[in-house]
C-alpha positions as CSV (number, residue, x, y, z in Angstrom):
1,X,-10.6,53.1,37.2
2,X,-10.8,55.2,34.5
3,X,-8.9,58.0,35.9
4,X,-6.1,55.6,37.5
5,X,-5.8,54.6,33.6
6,X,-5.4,58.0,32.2
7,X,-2.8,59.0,35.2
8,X,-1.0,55.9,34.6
9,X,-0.5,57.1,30.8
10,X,0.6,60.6,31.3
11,X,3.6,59.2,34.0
12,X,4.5,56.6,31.4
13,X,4.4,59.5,28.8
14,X,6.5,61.9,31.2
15,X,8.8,58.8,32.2
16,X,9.3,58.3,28.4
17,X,10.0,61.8,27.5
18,X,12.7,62.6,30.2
19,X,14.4,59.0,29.1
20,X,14.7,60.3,25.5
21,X,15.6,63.5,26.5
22,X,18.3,62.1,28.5
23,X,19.8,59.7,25.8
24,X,19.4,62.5,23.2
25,X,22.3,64.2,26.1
26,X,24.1,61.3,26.2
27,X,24.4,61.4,22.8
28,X,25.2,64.5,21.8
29,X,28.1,64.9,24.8
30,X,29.5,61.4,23.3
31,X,29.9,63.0,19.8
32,X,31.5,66.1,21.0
33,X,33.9,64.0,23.1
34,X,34.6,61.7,20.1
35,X,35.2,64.8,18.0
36,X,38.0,65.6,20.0
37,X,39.5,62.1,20.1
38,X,39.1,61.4,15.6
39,X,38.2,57.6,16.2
40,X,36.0,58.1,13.1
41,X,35.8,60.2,10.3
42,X,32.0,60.0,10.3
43,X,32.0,61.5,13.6
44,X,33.2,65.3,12.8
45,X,30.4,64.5,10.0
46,X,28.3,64.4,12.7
47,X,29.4,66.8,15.3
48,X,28.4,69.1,13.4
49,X,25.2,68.8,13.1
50,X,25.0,68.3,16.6
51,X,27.2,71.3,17.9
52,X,24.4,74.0,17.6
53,X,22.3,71.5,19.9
54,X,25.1,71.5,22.4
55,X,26.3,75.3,22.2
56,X,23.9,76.3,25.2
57,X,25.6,73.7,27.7
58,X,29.4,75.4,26.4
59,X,27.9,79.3,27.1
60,X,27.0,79.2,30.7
61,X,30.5,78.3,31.6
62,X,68.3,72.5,11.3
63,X,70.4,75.2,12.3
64,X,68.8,78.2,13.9
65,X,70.6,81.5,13.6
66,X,70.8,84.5,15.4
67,X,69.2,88.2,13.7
68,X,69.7,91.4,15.4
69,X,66.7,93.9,15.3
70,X,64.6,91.7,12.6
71,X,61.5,92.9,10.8
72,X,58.6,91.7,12.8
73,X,55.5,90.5,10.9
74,X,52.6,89.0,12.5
75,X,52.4,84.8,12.8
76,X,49.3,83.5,10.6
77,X,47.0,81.3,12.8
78,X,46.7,78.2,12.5
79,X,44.1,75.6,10.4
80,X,42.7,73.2,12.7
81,X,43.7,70.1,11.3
82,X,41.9,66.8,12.0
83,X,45.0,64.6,12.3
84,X,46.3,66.8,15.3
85,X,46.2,70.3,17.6
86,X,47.0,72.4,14.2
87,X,47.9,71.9,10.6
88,X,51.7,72.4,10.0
89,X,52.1,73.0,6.8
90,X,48.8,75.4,5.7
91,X,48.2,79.0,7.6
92,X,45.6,81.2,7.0
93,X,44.9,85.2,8.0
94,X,42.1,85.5,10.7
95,X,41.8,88.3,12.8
96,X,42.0,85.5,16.0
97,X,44.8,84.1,15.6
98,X,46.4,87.1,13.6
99,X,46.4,88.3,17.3
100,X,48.9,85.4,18.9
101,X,51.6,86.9,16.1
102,X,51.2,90.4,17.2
103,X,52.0,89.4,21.1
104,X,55.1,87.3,20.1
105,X,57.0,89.9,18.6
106,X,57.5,93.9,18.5
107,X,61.3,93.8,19.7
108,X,61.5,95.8,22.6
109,X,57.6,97.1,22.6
110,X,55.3,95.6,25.2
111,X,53.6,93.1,22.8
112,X,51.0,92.2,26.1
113,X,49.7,96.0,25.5
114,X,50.2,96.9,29.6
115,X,53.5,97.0,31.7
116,X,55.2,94.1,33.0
117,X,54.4,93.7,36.8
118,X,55.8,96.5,39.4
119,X,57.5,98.3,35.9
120,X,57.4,101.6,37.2
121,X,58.5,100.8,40.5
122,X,61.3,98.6,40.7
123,X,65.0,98.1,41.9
124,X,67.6,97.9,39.4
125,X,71.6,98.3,38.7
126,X,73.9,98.6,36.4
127,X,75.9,95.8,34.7
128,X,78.4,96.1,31.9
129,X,77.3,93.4,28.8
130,X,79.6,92.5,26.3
131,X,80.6,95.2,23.8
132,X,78.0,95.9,21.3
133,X,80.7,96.4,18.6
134,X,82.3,93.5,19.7
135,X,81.6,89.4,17.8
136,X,78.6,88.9,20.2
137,X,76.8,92.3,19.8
138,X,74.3,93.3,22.3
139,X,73.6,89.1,23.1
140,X,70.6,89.9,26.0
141,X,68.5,92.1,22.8
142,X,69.3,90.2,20.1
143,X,66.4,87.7,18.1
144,X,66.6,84.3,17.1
145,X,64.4,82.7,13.3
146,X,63.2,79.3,14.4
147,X,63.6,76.9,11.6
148,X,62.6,73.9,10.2
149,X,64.5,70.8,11.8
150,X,65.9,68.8,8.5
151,X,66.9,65.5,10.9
152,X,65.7,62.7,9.1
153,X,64.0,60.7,11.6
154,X,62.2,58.4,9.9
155,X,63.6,56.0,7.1
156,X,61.0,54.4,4.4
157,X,61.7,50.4,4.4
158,X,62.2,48.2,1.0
159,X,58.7,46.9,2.5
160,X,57.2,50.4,1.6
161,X,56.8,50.9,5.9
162,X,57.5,54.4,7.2
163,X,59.6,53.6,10.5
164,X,61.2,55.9,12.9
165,X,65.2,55.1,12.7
166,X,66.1,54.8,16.8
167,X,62.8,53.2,17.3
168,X,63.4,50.3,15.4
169,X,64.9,47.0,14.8
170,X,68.4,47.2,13.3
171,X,68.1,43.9,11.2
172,X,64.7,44.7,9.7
173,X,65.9,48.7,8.9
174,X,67.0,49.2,5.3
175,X,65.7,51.7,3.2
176,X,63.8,51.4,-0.3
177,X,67.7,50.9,-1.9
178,X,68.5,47.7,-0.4
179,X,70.8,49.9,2.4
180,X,70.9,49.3,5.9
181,X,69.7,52.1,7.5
182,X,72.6,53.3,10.2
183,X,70.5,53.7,13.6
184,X,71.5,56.0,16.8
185,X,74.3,53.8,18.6
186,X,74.3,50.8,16.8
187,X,77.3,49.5,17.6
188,X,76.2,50.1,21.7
189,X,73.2,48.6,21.4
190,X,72.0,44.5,21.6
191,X,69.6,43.0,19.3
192,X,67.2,42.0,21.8
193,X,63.7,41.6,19.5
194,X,63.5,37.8,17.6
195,X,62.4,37.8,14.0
196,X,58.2,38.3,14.1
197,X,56.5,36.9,11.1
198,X,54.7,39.5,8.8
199,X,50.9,39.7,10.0
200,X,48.4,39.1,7.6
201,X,45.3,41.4,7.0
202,X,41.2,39.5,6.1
203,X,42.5,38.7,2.4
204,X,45.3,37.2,3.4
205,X,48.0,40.5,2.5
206,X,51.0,40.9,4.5
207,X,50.2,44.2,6.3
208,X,53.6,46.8,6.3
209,X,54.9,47.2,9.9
210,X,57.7,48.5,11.7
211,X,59.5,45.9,14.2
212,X,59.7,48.5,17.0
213,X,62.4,47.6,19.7
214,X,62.4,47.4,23.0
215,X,60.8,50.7,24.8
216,X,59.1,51.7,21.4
217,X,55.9,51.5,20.3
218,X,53.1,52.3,17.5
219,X,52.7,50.9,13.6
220,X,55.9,53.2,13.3
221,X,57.8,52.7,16.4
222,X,57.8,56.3,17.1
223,X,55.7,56.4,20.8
224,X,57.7,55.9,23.5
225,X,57.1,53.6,26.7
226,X,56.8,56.6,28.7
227,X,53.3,58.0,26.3
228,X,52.5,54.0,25.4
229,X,51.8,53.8,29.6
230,X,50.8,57.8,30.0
231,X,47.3,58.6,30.4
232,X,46.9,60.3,26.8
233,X,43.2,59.9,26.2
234,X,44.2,60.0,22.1
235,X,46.5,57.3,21.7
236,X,44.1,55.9,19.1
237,X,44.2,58.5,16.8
238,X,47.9,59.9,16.8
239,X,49.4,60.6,13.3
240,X,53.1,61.3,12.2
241,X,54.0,65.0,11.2
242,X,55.3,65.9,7.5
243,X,57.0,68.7,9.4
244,X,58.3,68.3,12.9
245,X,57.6,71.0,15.3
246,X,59.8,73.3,16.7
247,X,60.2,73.0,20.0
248,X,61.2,76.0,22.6
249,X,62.7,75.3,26.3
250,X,62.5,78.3,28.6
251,X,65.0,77.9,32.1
252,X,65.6,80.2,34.8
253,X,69.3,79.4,35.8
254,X,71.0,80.8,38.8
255,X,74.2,78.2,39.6
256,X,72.7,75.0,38.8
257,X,75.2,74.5,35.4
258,X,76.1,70.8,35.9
259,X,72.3,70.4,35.5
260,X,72.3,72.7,32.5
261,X,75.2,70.5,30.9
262,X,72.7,67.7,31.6
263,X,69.8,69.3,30.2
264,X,71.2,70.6,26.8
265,X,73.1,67.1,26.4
266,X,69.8,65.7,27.1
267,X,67.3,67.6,25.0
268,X,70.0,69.2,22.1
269,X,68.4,67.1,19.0
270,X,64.8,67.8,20.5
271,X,64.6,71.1,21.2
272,X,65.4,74.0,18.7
273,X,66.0,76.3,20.9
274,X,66.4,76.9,24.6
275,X,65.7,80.1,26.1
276,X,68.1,80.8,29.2
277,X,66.9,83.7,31.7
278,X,69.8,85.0,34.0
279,X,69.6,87.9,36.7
280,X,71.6,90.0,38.1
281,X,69.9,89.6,41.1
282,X,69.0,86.6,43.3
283,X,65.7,85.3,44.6
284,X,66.1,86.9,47.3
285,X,67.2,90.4,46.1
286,X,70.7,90.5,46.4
287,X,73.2,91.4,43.7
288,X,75.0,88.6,42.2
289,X,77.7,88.1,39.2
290,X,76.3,86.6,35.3
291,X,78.3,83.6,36.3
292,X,75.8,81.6,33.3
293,X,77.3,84.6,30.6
294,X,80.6,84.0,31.6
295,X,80.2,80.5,31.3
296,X,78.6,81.2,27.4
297,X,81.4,83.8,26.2
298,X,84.2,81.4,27.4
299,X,83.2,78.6,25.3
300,X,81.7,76.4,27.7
301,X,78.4,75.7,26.2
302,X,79.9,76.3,22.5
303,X,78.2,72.6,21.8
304,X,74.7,74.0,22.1
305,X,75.7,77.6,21.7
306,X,73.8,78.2,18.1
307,X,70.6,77.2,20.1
308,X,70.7,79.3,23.0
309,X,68.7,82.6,23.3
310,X,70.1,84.8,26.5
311,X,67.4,86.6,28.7
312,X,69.1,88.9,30.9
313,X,66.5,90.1,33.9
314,X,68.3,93.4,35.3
315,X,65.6,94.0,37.8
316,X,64.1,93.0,40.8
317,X,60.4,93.8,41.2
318,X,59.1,95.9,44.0
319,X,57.7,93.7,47.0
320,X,59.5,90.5,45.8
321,X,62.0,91.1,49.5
322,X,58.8,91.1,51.2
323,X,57.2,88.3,49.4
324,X,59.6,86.2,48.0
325,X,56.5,84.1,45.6
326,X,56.9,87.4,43.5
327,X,59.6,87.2,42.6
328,X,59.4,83.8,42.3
329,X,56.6,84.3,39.7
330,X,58.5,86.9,38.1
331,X,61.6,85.4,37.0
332,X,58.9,82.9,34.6
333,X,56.6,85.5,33.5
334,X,60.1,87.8,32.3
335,X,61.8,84.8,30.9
336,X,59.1,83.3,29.0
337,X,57.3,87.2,27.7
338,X,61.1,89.3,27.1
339,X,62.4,85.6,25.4
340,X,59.6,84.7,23.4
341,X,59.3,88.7,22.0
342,X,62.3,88.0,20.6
343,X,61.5,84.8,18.4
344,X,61.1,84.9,14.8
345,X,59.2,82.3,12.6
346,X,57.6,80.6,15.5
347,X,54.1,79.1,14.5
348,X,51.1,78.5,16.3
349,X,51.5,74.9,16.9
350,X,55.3,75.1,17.8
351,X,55.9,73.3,21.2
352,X,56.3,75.7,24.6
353,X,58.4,74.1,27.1
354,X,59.2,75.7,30.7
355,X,61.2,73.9,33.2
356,X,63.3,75.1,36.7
357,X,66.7,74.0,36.4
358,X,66.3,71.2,38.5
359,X,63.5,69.3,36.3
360,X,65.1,68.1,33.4
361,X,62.5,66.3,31.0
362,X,63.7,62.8,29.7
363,X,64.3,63.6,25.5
364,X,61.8,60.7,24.2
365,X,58.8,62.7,25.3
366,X,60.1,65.5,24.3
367,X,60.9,63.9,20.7
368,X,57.0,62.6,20.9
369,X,55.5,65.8,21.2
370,X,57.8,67.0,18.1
371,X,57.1,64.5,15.2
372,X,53.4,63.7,16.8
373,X,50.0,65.2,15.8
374,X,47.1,64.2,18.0
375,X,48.1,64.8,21.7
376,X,46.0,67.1,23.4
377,X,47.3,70.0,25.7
378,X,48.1,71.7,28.1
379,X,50.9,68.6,28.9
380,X,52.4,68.0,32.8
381,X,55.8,65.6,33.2
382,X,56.1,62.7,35.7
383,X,59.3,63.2,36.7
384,X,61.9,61.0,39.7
385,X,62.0,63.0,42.8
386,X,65.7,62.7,44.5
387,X,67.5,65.0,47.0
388,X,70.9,65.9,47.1
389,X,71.3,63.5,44.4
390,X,70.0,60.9,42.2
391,X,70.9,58.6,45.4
392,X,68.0,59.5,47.4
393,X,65.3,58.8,45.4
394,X,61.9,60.2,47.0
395,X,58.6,58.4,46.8
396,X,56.4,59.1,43.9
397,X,56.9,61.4,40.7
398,X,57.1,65.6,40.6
399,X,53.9,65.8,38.1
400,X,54.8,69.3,36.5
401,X,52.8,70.9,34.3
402,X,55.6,72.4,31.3
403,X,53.9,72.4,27.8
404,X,51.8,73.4,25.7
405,X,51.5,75.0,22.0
406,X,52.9,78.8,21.3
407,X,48.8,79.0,20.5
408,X,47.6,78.0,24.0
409,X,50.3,80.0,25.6
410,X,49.6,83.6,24.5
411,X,45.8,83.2,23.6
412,X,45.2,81.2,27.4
413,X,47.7,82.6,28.9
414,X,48.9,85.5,27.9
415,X,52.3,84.7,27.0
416,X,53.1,84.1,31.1
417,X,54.7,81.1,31.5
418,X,53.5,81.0,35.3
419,X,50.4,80.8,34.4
420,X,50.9,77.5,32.3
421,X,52.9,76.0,35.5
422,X,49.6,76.5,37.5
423,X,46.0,74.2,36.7
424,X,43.8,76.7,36.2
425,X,43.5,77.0,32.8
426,X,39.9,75.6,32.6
427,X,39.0,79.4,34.4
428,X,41.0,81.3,31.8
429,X,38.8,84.0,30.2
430,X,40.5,83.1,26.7
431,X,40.1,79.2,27.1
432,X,36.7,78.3,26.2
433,X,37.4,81.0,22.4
434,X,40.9,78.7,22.2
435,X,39.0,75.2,22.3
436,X,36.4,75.9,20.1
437,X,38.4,77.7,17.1
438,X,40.6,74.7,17.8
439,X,37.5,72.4,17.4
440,X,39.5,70.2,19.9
441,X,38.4,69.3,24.0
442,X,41.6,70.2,25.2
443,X,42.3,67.7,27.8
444,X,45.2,67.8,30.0
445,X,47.4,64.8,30.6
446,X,50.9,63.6,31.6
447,X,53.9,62.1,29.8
448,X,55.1,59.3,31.9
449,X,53.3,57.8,34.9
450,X,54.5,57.2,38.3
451,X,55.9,53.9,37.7
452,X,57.3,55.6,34.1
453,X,59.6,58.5,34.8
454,X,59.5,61.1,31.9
455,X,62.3,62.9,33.4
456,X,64.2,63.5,36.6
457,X,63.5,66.5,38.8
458,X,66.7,66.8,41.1
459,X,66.5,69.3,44.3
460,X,69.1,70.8,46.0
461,X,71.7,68.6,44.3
462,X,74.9,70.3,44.9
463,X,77.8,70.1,46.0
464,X,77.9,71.3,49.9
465,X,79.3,75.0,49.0
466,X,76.6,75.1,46.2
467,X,73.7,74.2,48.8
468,X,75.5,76.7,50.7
469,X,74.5,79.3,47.9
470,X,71.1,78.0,47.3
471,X,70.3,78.6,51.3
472,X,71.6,82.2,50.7
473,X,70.0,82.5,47.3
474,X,66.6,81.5,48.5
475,X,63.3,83.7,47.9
476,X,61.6,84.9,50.9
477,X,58.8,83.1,50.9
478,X,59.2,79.5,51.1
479,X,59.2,79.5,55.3
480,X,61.8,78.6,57.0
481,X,63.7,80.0,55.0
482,X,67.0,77.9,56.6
483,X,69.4,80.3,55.0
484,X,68.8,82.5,57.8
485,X,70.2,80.6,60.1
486,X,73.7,80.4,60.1
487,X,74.2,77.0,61.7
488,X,72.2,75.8,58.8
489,X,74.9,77.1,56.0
490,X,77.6,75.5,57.7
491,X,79.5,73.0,55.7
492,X,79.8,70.0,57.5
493,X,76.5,70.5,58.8
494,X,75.5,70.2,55.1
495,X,77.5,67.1,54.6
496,X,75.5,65.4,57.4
497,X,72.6,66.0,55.9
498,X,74.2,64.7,52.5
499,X,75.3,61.7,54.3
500,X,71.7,60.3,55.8
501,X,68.9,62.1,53.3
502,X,68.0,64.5,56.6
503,X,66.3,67.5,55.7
504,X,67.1,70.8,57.6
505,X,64.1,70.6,60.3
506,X,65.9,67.5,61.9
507,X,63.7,65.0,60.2
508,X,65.1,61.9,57.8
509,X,63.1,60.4,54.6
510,X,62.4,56.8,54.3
511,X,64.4,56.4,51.1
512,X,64.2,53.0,48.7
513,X,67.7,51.7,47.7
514,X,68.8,53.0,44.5
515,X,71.5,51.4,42.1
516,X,73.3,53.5,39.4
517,X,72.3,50.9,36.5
518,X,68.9,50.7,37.0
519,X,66.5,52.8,34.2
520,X,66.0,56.0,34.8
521,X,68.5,56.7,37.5
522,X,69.9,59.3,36.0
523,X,69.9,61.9,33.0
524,X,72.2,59.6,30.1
525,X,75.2,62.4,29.9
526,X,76.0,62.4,34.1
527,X,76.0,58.6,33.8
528,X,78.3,58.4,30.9
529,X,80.7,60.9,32.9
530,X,80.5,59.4,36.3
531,X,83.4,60.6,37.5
532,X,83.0,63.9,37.0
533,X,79.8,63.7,38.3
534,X,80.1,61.8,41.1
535,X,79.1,63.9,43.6
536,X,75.0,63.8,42.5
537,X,75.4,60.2,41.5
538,X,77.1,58.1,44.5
539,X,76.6,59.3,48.2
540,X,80.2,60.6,48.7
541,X,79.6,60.8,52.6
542,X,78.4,57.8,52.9
């Protein structure tokens, strides 16, 4: 009996010691998640004491301008800040992050220390730029100083609350003067939100709020519907920015310049500057004319001109005819490493966009990531799929990942903007260094959901000629490649498949019906020009 006693005791004792020992992990896992989330100060207090205890588990696994051949200085890293990703306004010199500001700019030196893919072997031709003497100067080598953006986008309220200006409520808008604040399109829009009454804290003090309008959210009606619904696991603790952040939009462009209208129309008071790739050399490896420069010296884009940066790509890498995902790959890694060598004043936390021509992210999330500290990163877009137009609307969203910080993007990957469109980032070898001198879990997450489009990803939306040149355009890689048949290039042919949503392997989508004026149909700018348009908004064969 005796012994049954004592056995009894030591499985009770071994039962009690692996519960505890498994709380104490619970514990210690919930802290470091909460450290990454700021619900409460006290927590960081005591993540840190708990972070040596959890270190094994982490070991085994305005108006920018344009500066020809700048002085290049290296970026100061960034202070982790515990009201978002980075501190905006406070740098300091650390050999770490020292490094990210040596790889964004040397001017025409390989700031990655190795060749660009295929360098030494690759096929090339010559192609007359505009005269260097001439106004624009040598525009495919020249550098571009990000500054700060001096929009005021918030307005302080006679009842001392800070409010963003398009976010909220006309009536209740007027600043600590007495004046009513002049919001984006007043005159267009309807008052649609009734007069709330104050709310009142415990002691019975009117709490300062914002009244947000319809689509806006947050104490400052700054977040909008498509974050409020998103998946961000740190809605709890996001905090406004004293200084926005600059954001950067890399694009590869080969015809697709209705789209770019869209784009910059879209996105020109959110993004500082757009970096625009062109080649003289398609997908596929054939020579083809700078039809985006000619567009940009004639005046076309003058509206957005002062935020354009021109990458010119005068090479083809070797093997990309054989297989076309290298070139593919390519034309990203060239755009966002020859672009992004050439920006001055960028800082760590900065915002790195990367889109194909045919995603065009919706401005509001865009805007969100600029005034907002707290998100998390790297950042993927739900965008609405349609085909030949915004009239055959797809099932489902494109869920792209597009963004992340100038930190994440040459410390995880190595300034290679491919490498941010792919998932992997949890196997980068410089991922696990980024997150903890961050002292953030980076988690990924999406703007938008699929029932909240962030932005519309339009394929092949041409007209039937410009399909035409897409089929002959096409990489070699993305089998069938249709554009080797010729029956597949011809017109009418293309018009069918215009006309019922078909797709060239004979087969027709199951397509919902779509109407012009319902949200989201269709980037703001192609709606307000319909006419012009037309072609990617209305089914013209219909």
């Amino acid at each position: 009996m005796a012994r049954l006693y004592q056995q009894g005791r030591m499985k009770m004792r071994r039962h009690t010691l692996f519960f505890f020992c498994a709380l104490a992990l619970c514990v210690f896992s919930q802290l470091h998640y909460y450290k990454a989330l700021h619900h409460m100060p006290i927590l960081s207090e005591l993540y840190a004491s708990s972070v040596n205890a959890l270190s094994f588990l982490w070991r085994g696994k305005g108006n920018p301008s344009y500066n020809a051949n700048p002085e290049r200085r290296p970026l100061p890293g960034p202070v982790p800040s515990d009201t978002g990703l980075w501190e905006p306004e406070e740098y300091r010199e650390d050999q770490g992050n020292a490094e990210v500001g040596r790889k964004i700019g040397r001017g025409s030196e390989d700031p990655w220390g190795k060749e660009q893919p295929d360098s030494g072997n690759v096929n090339r031709m010559t192609f007359t730029l505009p005269d260097p003497k001439g106004p624009w100067g040598e525009l495919h080598k020249r550098s571009f100083h990000l500054r700060d953006d001096p929009t005021p986008f918030f307005v302080r309220t006679m009842s001392g609350a800070y409010c963003f200006r398009e976010g909220t409520e006309i009536t209740s808008l007027k600043d600590h003067l007495g004046q009513k604040v002049q919001a984006p399109g007043e005159g267009q829009r309807k008052i649609l939100h009734a007069h709330r009454e104050e709310p009142k804290s415990a002691w019975g003090k009117k709490l300062v709020k914002c009244t947000c309008r319809p689509g806006w959210h947050g104490p400052h009606c700054g977040i909008p519907t498509m974050v409020q619904h998103s998946n961000l696991p740190t809605k709890g603790s996001l905090t406004l920015r004293k200084v926005p952040r600059r954001v950067i939009n890399a694009i590869n462009i080969n015809h697709e310049f209705d789209l770019l209208h869209a784009r910059f129309h879209e996105l020109a008071d959110a993004v500082d500057l757009f970096l625009v790739c062109e080649s003289n050399f398609t997908a596929y490896g054939n020579a083809k004319p700078l039809h985006f420069l000619r567009l940009l010296l004639n005046g076309t884009y003058n509206y957005v001109q002062h935020k354009i940066l021109y990458v010119f790509l005068d090479h083809f890498p070797k093997g990309g005819q054989q297989n076309g995902w290298i070139a593919d790959d390519y034309l990203r890694t060239f755009l966002s490493r020859d672009g992004m060598s050439r920006v001055q004043g960028a800082r760590p936390d900065d915002v790195f966009l990367i889109n194909d021509a045919d995603e065009i992210p919706a401005r509001e999330g865009i805007l969100f990531l600029k005034l907002y500290n707290g998100w998390t990163e790297p950042v993927s877009i739900h965008m609405r799929k349609s085909l030949y137009g915004f009239f055959w609307r797809q099932p489902g969203t494109l869920d792209v990942l597009s963004v992340c910080t100038v930190a994440m993007l040459f410390t995880v990957y190595n300034g290679d903007g491919i490498l941010l469109r792919r998932r992997e980032y949890f196997s980068m070898p410089g991922f696990r260094n980024y997150q903890r001198k961050s002292g953030h879990i980076l988690v990924q997450w999406s703007i938008g959901s699929p029932v909240h489009y962030a932005g519309w990803h339009c394929s092949w939306c041409f007209r039937p000629e410009g399909i035409s040149q897409k089929l002959i355009s096409a990489q070699n890689g993305d089998f069938p490649r249709w554009g080797n048949y010729v029956e597949k290039r011809d017109l009418n042919y293309i018009k069918g498949l215009i006309q019922t949503g078909g797709w060239f392997d004979g087969s027709v989508g199951e397509y919902p019906p779509t109407d012009p004026k319902e949200p989201m149909y269709a980037p703001k700018y192609l709606l307000k020009n319909f006419q012009l348009y037309r072609y990617v908004l209305d089914n013209l064969y219909a």
